[in-house]
C-alpha positions as a Markdown table, in Angstrom:
| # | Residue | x | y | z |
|---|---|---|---|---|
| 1 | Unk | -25.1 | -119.7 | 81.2 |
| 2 | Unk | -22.9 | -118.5 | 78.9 |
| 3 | Unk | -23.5 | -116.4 | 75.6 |
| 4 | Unk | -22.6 | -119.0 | 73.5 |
| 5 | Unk | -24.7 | -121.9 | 75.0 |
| 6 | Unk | -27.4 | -120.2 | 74.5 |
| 7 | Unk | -27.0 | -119.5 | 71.7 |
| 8 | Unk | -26.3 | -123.1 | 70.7 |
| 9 | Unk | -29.2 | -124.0 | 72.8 |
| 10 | Unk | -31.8 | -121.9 | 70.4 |
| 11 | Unk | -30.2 | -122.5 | 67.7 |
| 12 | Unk | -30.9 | -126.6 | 68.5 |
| 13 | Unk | -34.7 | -126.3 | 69.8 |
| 14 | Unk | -35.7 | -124.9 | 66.4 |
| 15 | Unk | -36.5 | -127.7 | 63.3 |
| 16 | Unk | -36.0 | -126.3 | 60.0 |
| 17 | Unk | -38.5 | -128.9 | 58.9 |
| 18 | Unk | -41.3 | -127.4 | 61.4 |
| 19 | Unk | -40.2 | -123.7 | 59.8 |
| 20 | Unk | -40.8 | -125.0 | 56.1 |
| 21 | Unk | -43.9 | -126.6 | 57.3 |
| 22 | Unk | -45.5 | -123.2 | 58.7 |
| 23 | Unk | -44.3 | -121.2 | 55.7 |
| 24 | Unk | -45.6 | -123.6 | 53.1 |
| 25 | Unk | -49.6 | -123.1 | 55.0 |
| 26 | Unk | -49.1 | -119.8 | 55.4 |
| 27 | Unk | -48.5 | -119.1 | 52.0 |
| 28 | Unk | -50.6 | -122.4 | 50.8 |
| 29 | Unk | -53.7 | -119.7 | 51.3 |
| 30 | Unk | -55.5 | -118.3 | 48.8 |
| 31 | Unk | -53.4 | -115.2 | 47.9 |
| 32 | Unk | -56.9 | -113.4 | 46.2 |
| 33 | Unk | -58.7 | -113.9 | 48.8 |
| 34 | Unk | -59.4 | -110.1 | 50.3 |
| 35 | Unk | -59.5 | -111.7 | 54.0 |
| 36 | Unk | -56.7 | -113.9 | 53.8 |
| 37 | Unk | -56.0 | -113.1 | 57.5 |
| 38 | Unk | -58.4 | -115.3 | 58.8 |
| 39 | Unk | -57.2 | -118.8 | 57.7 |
| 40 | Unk | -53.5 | -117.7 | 58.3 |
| 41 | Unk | -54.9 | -116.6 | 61.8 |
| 42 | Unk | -55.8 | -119.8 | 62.5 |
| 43 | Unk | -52.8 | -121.2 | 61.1 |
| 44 | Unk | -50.4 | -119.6 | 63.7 |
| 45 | Unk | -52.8 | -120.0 | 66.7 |
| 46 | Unk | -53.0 | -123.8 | 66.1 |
| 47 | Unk | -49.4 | -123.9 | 66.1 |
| 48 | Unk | -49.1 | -121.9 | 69.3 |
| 49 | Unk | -51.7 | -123.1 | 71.2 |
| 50 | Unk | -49.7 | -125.4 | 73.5 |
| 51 | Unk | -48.8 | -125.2 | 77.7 |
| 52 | Unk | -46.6 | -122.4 | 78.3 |
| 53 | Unk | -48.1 | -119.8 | 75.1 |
| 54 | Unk | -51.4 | -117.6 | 75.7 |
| 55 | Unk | -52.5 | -117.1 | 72.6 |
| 56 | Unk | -55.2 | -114.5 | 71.6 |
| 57 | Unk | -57.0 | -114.3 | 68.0 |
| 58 | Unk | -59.7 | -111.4 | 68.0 |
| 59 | Unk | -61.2 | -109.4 | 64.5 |
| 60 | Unk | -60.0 | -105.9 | 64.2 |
| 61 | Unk | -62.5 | -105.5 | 61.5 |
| 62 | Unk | -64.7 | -108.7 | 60.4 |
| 63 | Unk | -62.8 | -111.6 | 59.4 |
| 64 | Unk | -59.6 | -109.7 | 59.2 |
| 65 | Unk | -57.7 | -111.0 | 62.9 |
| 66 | Unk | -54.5 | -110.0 | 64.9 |
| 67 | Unk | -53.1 | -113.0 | 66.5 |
| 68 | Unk | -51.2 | -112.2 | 69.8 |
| 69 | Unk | -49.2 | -114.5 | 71.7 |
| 70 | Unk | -46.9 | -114.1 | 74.6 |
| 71 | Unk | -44.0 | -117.1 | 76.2 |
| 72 | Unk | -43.8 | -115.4 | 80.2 |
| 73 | Unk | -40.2 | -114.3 | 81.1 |
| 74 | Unk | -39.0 | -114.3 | 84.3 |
| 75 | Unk | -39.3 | -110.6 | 84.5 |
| 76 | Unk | -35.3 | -109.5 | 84.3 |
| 77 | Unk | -35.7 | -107.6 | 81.2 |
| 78 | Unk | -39.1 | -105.5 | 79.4 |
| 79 | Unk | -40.7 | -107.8 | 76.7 |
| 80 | Unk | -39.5 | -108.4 | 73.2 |
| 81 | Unk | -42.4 | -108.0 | 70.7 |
| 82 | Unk | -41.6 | -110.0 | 67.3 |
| 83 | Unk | -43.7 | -108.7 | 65.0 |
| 84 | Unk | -45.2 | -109.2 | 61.7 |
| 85 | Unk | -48.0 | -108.5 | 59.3 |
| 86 | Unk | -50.3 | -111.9 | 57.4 |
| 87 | Unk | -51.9 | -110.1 | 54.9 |
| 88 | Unk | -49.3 | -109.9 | 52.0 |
| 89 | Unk | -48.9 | -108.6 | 48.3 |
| 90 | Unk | -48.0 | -111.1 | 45.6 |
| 91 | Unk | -47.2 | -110.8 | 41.9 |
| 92 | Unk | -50.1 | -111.3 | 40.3 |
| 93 | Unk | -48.6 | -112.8 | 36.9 |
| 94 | Unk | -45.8 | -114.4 | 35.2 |
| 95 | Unk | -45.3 | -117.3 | 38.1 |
| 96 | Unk | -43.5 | -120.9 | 36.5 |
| 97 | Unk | -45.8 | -122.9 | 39.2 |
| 98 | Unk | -48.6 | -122.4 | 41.1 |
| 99 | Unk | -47.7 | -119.4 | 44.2 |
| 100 | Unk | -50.6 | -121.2 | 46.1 |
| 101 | Unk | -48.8 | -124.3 | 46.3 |
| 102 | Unk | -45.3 | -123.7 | 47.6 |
| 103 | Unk | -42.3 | -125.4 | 46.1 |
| 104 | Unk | -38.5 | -126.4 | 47.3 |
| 105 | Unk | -36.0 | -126.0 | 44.4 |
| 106 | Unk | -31.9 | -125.8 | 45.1 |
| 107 | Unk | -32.3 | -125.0 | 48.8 |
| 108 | Unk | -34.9 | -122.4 | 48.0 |
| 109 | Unk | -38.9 | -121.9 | 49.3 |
| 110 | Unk | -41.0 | -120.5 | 46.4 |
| 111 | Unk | -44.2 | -119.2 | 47.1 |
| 112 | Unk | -46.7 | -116.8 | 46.8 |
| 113 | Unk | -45.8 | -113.9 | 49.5 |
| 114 | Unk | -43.0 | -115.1 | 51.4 |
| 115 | Unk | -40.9 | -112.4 | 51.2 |
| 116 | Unk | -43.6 | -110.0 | 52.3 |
| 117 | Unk | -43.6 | -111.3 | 54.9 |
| 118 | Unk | -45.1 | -114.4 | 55.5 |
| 119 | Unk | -41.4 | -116.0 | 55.4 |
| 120 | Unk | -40.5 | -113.8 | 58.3 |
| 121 | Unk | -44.0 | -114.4 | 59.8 |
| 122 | Unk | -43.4 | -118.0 | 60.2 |
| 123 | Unk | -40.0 | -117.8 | 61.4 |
| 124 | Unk | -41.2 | -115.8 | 64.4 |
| 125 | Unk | -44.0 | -118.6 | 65.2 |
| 126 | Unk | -41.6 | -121.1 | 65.0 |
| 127 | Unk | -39.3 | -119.3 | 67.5 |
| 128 | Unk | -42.0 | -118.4 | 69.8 |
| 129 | Unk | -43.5 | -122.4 | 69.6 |
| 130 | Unk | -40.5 | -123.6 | 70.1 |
| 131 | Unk | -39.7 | -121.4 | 73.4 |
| 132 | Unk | -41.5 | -123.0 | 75.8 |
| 133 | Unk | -39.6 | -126.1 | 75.8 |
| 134 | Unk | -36.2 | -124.1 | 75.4 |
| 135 | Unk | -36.4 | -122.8 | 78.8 |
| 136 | Unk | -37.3 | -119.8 | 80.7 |
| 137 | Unk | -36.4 | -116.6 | 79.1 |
| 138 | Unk | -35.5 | -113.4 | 80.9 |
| 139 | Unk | -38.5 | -111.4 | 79.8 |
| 140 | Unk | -41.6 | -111.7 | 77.9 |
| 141 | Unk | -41.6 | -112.8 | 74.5 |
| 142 | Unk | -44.3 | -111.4 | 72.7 |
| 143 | Unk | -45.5 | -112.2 | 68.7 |
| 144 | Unk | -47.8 | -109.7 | 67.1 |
| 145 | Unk | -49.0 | -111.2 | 64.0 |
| 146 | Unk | -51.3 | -107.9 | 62.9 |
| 147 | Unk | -53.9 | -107.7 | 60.0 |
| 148 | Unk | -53.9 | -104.9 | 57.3 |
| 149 | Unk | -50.3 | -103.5 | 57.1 |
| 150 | Unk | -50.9 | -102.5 | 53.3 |
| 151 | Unk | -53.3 | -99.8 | 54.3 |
| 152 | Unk | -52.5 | -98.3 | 57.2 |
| 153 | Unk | -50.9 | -100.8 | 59.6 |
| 154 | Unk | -54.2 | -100.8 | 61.2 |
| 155 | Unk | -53.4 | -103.8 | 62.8 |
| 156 | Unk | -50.2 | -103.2 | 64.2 |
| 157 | Unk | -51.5 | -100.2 | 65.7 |
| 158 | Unk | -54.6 | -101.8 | 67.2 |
| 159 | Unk | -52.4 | -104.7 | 68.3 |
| 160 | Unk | -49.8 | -102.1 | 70.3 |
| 161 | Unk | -53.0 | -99.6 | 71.3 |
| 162 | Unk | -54.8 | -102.8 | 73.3 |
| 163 | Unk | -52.3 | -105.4 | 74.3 |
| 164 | Unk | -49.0 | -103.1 | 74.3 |
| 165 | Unk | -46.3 | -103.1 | 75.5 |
| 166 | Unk | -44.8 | -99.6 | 76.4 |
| 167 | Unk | -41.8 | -100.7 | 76.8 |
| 168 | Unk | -38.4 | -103.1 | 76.1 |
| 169 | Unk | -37.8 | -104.4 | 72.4 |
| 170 | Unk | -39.4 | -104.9 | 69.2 |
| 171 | Unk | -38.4 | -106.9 | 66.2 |
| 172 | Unk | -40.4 | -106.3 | 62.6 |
| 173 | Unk | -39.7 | -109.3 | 60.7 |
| 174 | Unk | -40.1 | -107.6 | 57.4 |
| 175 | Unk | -37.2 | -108.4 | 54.4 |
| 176 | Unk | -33.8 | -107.3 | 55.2 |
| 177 | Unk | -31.9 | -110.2 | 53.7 |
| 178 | Unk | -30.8 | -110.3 | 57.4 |
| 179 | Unk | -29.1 | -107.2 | 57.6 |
| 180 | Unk | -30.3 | -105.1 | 61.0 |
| 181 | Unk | -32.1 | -102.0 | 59.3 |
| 182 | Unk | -32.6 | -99.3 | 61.2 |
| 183 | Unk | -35.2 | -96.5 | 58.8 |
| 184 | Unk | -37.5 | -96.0 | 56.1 |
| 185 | Unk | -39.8 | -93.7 | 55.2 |
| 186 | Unk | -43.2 | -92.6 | 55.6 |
| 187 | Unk | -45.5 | -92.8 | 52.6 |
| 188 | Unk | -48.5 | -90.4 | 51.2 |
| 189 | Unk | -50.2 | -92.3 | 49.0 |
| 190 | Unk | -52.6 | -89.1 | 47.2 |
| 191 | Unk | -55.1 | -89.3 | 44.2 |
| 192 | Unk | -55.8 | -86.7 | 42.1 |
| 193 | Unk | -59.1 | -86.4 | 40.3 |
| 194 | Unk | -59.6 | -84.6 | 36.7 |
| 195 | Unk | -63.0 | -84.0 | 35.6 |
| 196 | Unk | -64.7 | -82.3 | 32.2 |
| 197 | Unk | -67.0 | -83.1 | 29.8 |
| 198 | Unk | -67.3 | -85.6 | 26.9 |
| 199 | Unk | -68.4 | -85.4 | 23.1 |
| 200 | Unk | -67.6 | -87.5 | 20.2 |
| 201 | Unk | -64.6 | -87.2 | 18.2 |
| 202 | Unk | -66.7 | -85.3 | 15.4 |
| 203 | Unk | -67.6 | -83.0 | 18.0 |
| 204 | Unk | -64.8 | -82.4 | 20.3 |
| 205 | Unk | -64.3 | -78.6 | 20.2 |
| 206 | Unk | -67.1 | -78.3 | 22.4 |
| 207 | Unk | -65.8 | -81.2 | 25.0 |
| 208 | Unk | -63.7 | -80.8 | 28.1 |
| 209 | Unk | -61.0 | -83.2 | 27.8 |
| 210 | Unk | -58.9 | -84.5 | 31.1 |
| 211 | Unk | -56.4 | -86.6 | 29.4 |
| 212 | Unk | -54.3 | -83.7 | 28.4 |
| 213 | Unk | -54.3 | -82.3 | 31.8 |
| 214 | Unk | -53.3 | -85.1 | 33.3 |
| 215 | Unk | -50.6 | -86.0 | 31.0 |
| 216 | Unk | -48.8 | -82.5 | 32.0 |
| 217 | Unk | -50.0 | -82.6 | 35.9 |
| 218 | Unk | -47.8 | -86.5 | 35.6 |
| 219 | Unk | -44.5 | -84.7 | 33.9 |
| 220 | Unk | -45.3 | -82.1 | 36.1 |
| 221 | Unk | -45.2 | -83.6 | 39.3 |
| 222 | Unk | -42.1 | -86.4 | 38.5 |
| 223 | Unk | -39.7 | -83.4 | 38.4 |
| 224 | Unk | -40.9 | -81.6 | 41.1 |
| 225 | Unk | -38.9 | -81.3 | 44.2 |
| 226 | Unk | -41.2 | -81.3 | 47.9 |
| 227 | Unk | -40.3 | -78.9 | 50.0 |
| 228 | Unk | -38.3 | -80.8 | 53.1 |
| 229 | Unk | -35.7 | -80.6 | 55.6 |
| 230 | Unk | -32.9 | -83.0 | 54.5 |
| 231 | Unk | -32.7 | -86.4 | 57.3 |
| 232 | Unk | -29.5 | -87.7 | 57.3 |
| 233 | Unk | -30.8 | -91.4 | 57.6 |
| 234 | Unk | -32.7 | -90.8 | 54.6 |
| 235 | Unk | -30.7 | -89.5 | 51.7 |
| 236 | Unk | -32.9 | -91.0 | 48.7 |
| 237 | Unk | -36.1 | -89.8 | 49.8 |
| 238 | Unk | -38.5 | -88.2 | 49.4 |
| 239 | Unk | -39.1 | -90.7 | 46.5 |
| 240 | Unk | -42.2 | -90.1 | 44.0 |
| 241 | Unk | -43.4 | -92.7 | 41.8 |
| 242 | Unk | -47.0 | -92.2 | 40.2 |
| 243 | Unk | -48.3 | -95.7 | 39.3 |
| 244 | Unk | -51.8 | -95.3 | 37.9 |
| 245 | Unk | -53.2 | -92.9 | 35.1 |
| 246 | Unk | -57.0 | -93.9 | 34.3 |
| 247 | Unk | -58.7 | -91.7 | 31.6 |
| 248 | Unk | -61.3 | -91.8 | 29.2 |
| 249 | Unk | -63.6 | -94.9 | 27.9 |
| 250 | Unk | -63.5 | -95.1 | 24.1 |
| 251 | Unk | -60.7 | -94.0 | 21.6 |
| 252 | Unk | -63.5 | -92.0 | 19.7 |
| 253 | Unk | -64.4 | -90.0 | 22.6 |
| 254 | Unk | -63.3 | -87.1 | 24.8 |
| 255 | Unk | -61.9 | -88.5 | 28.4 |
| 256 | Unk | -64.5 | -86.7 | 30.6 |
| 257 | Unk | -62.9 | -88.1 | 33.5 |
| 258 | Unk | -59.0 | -88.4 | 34.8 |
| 259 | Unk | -57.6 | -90.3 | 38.1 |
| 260 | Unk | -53.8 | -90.0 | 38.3 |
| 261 | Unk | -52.6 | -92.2 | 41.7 |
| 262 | Unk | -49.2 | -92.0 | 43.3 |
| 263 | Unk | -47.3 | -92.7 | 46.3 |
| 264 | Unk | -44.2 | -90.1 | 47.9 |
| 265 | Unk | -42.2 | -91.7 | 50.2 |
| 266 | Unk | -41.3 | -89.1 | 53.1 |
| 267 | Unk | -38.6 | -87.7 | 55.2 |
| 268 | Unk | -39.7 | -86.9 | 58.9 |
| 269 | Unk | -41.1 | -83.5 | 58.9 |
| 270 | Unk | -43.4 | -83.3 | 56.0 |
| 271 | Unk | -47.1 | -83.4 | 56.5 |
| 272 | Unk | -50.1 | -84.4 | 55.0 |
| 273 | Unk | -51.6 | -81.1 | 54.4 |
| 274 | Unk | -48.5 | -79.2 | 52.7 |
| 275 | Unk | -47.9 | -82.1 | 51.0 |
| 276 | Unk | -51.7 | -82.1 | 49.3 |
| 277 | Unk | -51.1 | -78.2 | 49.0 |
| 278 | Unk | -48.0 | -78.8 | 46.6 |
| 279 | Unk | -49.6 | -81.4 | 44.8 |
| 280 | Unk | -52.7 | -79.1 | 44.4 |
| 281 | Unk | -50.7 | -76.4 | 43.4 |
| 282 | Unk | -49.0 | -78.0 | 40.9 |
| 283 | Unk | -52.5 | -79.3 | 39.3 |
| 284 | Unk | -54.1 | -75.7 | 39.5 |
| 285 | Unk | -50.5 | -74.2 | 37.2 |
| 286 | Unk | -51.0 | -77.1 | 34.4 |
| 287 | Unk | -55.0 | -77.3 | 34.1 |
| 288 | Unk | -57.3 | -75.2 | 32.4 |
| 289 | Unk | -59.7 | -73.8 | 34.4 |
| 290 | Unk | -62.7 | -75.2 | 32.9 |
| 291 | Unk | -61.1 | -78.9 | 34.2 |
| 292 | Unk | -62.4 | -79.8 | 37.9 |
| 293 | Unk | -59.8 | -80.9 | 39.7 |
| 294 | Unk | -59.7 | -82.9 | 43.6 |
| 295 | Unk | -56.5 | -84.2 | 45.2 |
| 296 | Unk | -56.8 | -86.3 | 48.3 |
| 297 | Unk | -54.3 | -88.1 | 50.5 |
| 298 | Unk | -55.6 | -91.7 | 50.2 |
| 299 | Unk | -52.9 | -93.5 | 52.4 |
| 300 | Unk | -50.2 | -92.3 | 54.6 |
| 301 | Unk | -47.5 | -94.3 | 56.8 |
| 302 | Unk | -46.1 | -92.9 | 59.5 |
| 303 | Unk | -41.3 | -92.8 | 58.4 |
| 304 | Unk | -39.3 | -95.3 | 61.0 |
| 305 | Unk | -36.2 | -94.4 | 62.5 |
| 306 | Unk | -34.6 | -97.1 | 64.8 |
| 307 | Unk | -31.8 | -98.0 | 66.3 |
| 308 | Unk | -28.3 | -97.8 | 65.4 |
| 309 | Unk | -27.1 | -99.3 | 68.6 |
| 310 | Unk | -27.6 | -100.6 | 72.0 |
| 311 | Unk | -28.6 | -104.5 | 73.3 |
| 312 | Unk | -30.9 | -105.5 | 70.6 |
| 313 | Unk | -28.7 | -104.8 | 67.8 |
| 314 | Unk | -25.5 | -106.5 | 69.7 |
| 315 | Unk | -28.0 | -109.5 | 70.4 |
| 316 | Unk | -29.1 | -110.3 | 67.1 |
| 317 | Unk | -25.1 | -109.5 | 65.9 |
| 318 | Unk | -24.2 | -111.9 | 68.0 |
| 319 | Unk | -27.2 | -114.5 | 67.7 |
| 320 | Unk | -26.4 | -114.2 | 63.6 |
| 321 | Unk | -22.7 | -114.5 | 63.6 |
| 322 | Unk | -22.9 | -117.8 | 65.4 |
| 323 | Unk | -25.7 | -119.3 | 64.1 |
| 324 | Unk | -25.7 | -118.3 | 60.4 |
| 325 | Unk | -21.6 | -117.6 | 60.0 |
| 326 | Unk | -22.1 | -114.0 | 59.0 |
| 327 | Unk | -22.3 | -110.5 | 60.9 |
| 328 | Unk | -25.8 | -108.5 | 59.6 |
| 329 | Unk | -24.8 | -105.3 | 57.9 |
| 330 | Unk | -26.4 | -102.3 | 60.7 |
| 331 | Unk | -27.6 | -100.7 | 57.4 |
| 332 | Unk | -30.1 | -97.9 | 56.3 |
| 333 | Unk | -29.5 | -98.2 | 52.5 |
| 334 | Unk | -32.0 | -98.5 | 49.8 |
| 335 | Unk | -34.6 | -100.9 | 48.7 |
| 336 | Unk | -35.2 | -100.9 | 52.4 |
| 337 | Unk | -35.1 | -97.0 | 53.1 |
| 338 | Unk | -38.2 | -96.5 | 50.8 |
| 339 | Unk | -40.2 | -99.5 | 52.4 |
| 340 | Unk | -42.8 | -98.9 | 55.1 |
| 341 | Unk | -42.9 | -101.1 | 57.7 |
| 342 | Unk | -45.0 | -101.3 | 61.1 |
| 343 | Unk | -41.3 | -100.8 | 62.8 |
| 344 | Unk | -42.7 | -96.8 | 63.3 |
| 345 | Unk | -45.5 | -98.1 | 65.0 |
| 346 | Unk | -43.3 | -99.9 | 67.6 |
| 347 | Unk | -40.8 | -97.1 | 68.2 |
| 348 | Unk | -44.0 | -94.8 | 68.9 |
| 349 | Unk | -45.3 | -97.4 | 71.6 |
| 350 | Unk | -41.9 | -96.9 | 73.4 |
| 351 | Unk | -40.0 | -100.0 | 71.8 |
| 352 | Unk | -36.1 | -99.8 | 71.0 |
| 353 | Unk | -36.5 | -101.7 | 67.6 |
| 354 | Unk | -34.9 | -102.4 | 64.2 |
| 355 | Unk | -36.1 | -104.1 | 61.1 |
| 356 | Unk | -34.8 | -107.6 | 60.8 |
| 357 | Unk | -35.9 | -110.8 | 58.0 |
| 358 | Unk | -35.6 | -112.7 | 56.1 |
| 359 | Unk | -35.3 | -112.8 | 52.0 |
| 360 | Unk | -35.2 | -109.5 | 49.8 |
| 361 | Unk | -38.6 | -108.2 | 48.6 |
| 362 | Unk | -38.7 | -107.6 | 44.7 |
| 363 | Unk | -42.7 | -107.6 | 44.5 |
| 364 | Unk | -42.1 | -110.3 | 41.3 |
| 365 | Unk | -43.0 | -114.2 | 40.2 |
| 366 | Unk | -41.2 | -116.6 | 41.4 |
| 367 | Unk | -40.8 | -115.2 | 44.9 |
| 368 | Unk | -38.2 | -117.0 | 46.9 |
| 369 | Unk | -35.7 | -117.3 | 50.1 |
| 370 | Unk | -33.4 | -119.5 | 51.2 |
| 371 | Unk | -34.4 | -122.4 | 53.6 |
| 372 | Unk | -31.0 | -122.2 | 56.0 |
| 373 | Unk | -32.0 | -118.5 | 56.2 |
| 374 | Unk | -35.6 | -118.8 | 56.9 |
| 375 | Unk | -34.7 | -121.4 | 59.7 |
| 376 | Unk | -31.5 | -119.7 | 60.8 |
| 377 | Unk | -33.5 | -116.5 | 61.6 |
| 378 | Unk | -36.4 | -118.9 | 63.4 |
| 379 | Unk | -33.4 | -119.4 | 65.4 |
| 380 | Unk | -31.7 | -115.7 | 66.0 |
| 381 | Unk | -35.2 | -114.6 | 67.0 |
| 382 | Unk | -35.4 | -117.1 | 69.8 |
| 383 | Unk | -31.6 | -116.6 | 70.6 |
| 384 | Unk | -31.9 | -113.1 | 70.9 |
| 385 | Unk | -35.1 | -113.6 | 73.4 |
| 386 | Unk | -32.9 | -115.9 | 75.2 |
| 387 | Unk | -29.7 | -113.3 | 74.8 |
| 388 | Unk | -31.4 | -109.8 | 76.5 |
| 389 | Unk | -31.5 | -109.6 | 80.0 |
| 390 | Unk | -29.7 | -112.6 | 80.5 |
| 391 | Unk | -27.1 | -113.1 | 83.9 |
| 392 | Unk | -24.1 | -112.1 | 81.9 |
């Protein structure tokens, strides 16, 4: 069959209704509850469990599930893993409506962690229900739906460590305003903790305060420059920002206590335990030595750096331009370059994968994407499934 009919052919087996409908329940959950996985596990394995899907939902920790689901190829090509993570960070404030209850306004769907990612999550289940019925594809198709990306990607890397694959293509459906993006950066988020002691403002000679400190360890550390090796795919990093400074418990008192936290976003090459030493060093050369000081690495992501060429990206070119009108921008350009995505964790399994979504991530009320996007890339997921290792 030729490109273009199958193209067409995807492009008709996916309902943008159906691709609304998942998006609305996925984000329709709770977004403060801490194990929000669960009912949005369920969610996508009632949607997928129909002939022709295997569908597997299993705890990685308690009540916090991957949901795995694989459409069998004939076997011409390796699988193609669309992946995505369902827990999801939302905005906490400053919303016109309810981010619980999802809303459609000028051919846009608001709601509470759609962007990231549970937009692009439902996309991908809608491509992957609706391939049964499109046909046999030339390999497997393959959706990871992981727990936990926030932390550590826990759940992609559980997902990849015990169902794989090892091989073929991966897609991570995180925001790229449906441009193919192709790296980001690894992240250290660290902690430093400050500690002295505390007397009353009539008495505060003989106090050890921490707020001081940690006032010049901050404009310390914002204009320092981490040792690296420049990556060419990675101009604008490494990337500080320190987002927390805690200190102190009454305005009449000495702040015994100080916790600064922070997140670097990384070039390849730079480690965890040069990376504490610099931040260490930097906290020993502004404290006084009566202030106890700890730094720790409390987070870390491993950088992503994916293709800039080959089948997958000509696919989903191809898949785009006919479906949606528009060629996708092969792009490594910022916000996405200082993201962290679970991409890194496909690459390492032995996937050729990009980064590929829908909707632009601003982490702010109000969160929104465009309906003929969120369907149009339901239906470049399934097309490009349809497209690789197909009889030319």
């Amino acid at each position: 069959m030729r490109m273009t009919d199958l193209i067409e052919r995807a492009s008709n087996a996916v309902d943008t209704r159906r691709v609304v409908d998942l998006t609305r329940a996925l984000c329709g959950v709770r977004w403060d509850d801490p194990q929000a996985e669960g009912p949005r596990a369920e969610i996508i394995a009632g949607a997928l469990e129909q002939a022709g899907v295997d569908v597997h939902i299993a705890d990685v920790v308690e009540g916090r599930p991957n949901v795995i689901a694989r459409v069998p190829g004939e076997g011409k090509r390796p699988p193609l893993v669309l992946q995505g993570h369902i827990d999801a960070g939302i905005y906490p404030s400053g919303w016109t409506r309810d981010p619980d209850d999802p809303w459609e306004d000028g051919g846009k769907l608001y709601g509470g962690g759609i962007t990231d990612m549970l937009g692009g999550v439902a996309a991908m289940v809608a491509a992957v229900e609706a391939a049964p019925a499109f046909g046999p594809l030339p390999g497997d198709l393959l959706l990871h739906a992981t727990m936990y990306h926030n932390g550590s990607g826990l759940g992609a890397k559980y997902a990849l460590k015990t169902e794989g694959p090892s091989e073929g293509y991966g897609i991570c459906g995180e925001p790229s305003d449906l441009d193919i993006h192709t790296a980001n950066g690894g992240a250290f988020k660290f902690e430093i903790r400050l500690t002295g002691t505390s007397q009353h403002v009539s008495r505060m000679e003989s106090a050890v305060d921490t707020l001081g400190p940690a006032v010049a360890v901050y404009d310390k550390l914002v204009d320092h420059r981490f040792a690296h090796e420049a990556e060419a795919r990675l101009p604008d990093l490494p990337r500080l920002l320190i987002g927390e400074l805690h200190a102190g418990e009454a305005p009449a008192a000495v702040a015994e206590s100080a916790t600064i936290r922070g997140d670097l976003r990384y070039v390849p090459g730079m480690n965890r335990s040069e990376v504490r030493q610099e931040i260490l060093d930097i906290v020993e050369s502004v404290t006084p030595d009566d202030v106890g000081r700890r730094v720790r690495i409390i987070g870390l992501h491993q950088p992503f750096l994916g293709a800039t060429a080959g089948p997958l990206i000509d696919a989903i070119t191809s898949a785009q331009t006919r479906i949606l009108g528009s060629v996708p921008r092969v792009t490594n350009e910022l916000p996405g370059q200082s993201f962290v995505t679970d991409a890194a964790d496909l690459v390492a399994a032995g996937l050729e994968t990009v980064v590929y979504g829908v909707g632009s991530w601003y982490y702010a009320p109000d969160e929104w994407v465009y309906i003929d996007h969120l369907a149009g890339s339901a239906r470049v997921y399934l097309a490009v499934a349809a497209l690789l290792g197909a009889d030319s």
